[in-house]
C-alpha positions in Angstrom: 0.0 0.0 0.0 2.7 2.9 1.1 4.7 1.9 -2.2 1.1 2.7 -4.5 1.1 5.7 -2.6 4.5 6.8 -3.2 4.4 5.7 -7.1 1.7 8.5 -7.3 3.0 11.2 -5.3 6.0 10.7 -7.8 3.7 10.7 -11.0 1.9 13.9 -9.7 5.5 15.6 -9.0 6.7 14.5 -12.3 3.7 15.8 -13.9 3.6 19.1 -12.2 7.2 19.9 -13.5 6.9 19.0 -16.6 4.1 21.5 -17.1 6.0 24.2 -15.6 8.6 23.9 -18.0 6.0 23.6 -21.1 4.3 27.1 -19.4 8.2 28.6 -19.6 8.5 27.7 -23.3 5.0 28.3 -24.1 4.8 25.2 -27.0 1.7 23.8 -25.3 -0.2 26.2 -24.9 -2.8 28.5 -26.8 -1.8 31.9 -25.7 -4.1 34.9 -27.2 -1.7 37.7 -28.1 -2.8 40.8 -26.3 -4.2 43.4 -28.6 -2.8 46.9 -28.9 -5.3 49.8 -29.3 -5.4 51.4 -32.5 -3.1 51.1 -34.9 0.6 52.2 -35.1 2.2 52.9 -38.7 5.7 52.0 -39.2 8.3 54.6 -39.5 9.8 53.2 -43.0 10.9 55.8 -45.4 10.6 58.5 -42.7 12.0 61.8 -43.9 12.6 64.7 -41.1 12.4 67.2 -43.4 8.5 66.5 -44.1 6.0 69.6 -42.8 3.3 67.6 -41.3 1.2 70.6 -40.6 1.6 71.7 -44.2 0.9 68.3 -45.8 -2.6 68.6 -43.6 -3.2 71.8 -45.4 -2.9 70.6 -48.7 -4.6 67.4 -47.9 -7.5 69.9 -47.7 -7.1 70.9 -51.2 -6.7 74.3 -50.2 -3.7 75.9 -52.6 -1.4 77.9 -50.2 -0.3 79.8 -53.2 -3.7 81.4 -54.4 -3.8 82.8 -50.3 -0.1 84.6 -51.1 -0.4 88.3 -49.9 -4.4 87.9 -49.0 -5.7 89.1 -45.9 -8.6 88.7 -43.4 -11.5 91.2 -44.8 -12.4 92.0 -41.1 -8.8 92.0 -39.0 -6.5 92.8 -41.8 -4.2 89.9 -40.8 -2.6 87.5 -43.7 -4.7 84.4 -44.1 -4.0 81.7 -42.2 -5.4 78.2 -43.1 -5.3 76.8 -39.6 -7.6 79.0 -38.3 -10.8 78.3 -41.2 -11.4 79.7 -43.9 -14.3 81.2 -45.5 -15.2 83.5 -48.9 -17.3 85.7 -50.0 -19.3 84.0 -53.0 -20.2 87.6 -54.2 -17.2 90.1 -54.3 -14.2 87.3 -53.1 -13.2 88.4 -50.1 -12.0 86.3 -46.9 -12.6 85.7 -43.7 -11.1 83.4 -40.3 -13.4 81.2 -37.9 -13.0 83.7 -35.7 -13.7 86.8 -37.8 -17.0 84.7 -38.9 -17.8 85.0 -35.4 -18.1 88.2 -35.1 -19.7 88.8 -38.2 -22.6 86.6 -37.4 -23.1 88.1 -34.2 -22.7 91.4 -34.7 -23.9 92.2 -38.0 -26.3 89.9 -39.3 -24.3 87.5 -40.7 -23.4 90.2 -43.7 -20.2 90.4 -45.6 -18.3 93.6 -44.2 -17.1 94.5 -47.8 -20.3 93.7 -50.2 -23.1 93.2 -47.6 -23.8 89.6 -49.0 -24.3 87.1 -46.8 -23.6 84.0 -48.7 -20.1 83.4 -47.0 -18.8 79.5 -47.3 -16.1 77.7 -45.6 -13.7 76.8 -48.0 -13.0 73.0 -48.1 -11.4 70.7 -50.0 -11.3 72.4 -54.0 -13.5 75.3 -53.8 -10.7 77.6 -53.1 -10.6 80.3 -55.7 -8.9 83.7 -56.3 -9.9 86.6 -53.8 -9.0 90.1 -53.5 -8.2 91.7 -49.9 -10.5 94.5 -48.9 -9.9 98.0 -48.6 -11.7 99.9 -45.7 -13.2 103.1 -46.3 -11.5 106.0 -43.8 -14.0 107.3 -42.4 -14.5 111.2 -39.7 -16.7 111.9 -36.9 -18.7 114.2 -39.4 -19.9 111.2 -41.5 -19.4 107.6 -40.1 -23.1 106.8 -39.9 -23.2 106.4 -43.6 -20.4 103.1 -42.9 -22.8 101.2 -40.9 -22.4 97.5 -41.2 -18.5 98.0 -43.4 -15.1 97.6 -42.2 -13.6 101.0 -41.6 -10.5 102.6 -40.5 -10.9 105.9 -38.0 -8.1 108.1 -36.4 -9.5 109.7 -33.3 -8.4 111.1 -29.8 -9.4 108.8 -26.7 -10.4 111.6 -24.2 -12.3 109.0 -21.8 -12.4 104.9 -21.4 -15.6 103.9 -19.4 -16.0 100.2 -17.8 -19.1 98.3 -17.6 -20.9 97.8 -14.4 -19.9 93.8 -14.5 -16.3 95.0 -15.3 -15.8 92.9 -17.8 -16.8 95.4 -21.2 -15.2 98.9 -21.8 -15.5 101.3 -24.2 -13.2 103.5 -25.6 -14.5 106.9 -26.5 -13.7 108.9 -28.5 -16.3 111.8 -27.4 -16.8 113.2 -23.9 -20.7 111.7 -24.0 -22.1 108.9 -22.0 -21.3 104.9 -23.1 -24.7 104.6 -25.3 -24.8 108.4 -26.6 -21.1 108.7 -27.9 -19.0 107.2 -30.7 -16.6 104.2 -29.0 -14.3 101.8 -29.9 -15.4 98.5 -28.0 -13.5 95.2 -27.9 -15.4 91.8 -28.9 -16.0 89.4 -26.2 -12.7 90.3 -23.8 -10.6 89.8 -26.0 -7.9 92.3 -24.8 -6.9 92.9 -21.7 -7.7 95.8 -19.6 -4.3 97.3 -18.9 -3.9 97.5 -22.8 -6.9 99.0 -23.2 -6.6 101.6 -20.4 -3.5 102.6 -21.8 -5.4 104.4 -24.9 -6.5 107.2 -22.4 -5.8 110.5 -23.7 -3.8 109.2 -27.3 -4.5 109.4 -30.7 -5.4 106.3 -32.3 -6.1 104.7 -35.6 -7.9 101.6 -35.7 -9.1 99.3 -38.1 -13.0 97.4 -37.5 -16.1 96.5 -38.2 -18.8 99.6 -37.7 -22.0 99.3 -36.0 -25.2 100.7 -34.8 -26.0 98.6 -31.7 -30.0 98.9 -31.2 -29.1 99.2 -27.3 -25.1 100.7 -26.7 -25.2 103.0 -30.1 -22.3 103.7 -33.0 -19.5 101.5 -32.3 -16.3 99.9 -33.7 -15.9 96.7 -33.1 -12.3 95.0 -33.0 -11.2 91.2 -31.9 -7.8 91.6 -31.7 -4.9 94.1 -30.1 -3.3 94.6 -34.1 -6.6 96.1 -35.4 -5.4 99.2 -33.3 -2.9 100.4 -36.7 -1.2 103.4 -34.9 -1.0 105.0 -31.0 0.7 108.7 -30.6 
């Protein structure tokens, strides 16, 4: 009896070895590769020299060369692919994302250099030749006839006035309260209030969309610290 016992205490040692040894070389067993997530390209025929973020671009079928020496029709800035495009369908002009924005929302979706508001985002191959806009300069005597253009205006700042929230201000260029006198406002925040309480008592020329706001008057509207062209 003690030497069946021992016979199969030795067959389950054996046994238990020789799977450890077939685990270690993995022959014996069905072992499901672990999956990666997503999938990894390799890096054959890499060159460093490649401009990702220009082959993106062109992927677009947008033809960086037809945007050479075009500007924004609202800021004035160069075109820049990155930030979206969009054209006028009616007199060619172009616009950013960004500059979209504020035409929607202030001035009825209309184009600031033809009125037209069929504007589309340029995708793909409907990019076509444009022309950059030139903004009418326009005087204290006559700016309500510029409602709803881009304009350029030179003026002296002799007051800035702050909203009760603190969070709006309004650069005047008359000695009249915030809704009665003409203004220079900036679009959603976008420049900060040490830059803009700087203007105080200078002469400034500044590029931007014109308005007639049905509640805070004749104003021109700017989204970005470069629309202000000259400070003496």
């Amino acid at each position: 009896m003690e030497i069946l016992i021992g016979i199969v205490i030795i067959f389950f040692v054996g046994r238990y070895f020789l799977n450890k040894e077939n685990d270690s070389d993995g022959n014996n067993y069905n072992i499901t590769p672990k999956t990666k997530a997503g999938y990894r390209p390799t890096n054959r025929g890499s060159n460093s020299n490649v401009s990702w973020k220009e082959q993106s671009i062109n992927a677009g079928g947008i033809n960086i060369k037809e945007l050479e020496g075009l500007q924004d029709a609202f800021t004035g800035l160069s075109l820049d692919p990155l930030k979206g495009l969009y054209q006028c369908v009616k007199c060619k002009v172009f616009y950013h994302q960004e500059s979209i924005d504020v035409i929607k929302s202030e001035n009825r979706g209309e184009c600031v250099s033809c009125q037209s508001r069929t504007i589309n985002f340029i995708e793909r191959t409907n990019v076509t030749s444009g022309i950059n806009f030139t903004p009418n300069s326009i005087t204290l005597s006559n700016y309500k006839n510029f409602a709803g253009q881009v304009i350029t205006f030179e003026g002296h700042v002799p007051q800035i006035l702050e909203s009760r929230r603190g969070s709006d201000y309004a650069v005047m260029f008359e000695e009249k309260r915030w809704t009665k006198g003409f203004k220079l406002v900036f679009f959603q925040g976008n420049v900060e209030k040490d830059y803009i309480f700087s203007l105080k008592n200078k002469k400034i020329k500044v590029r931007g969309l014109l308005v007639n706001h049905e509640t805070f008057g004749w104003e021109i509207m700017v989204n970005h610290k470069s629309m202000i062209l000259e400070i003496n």
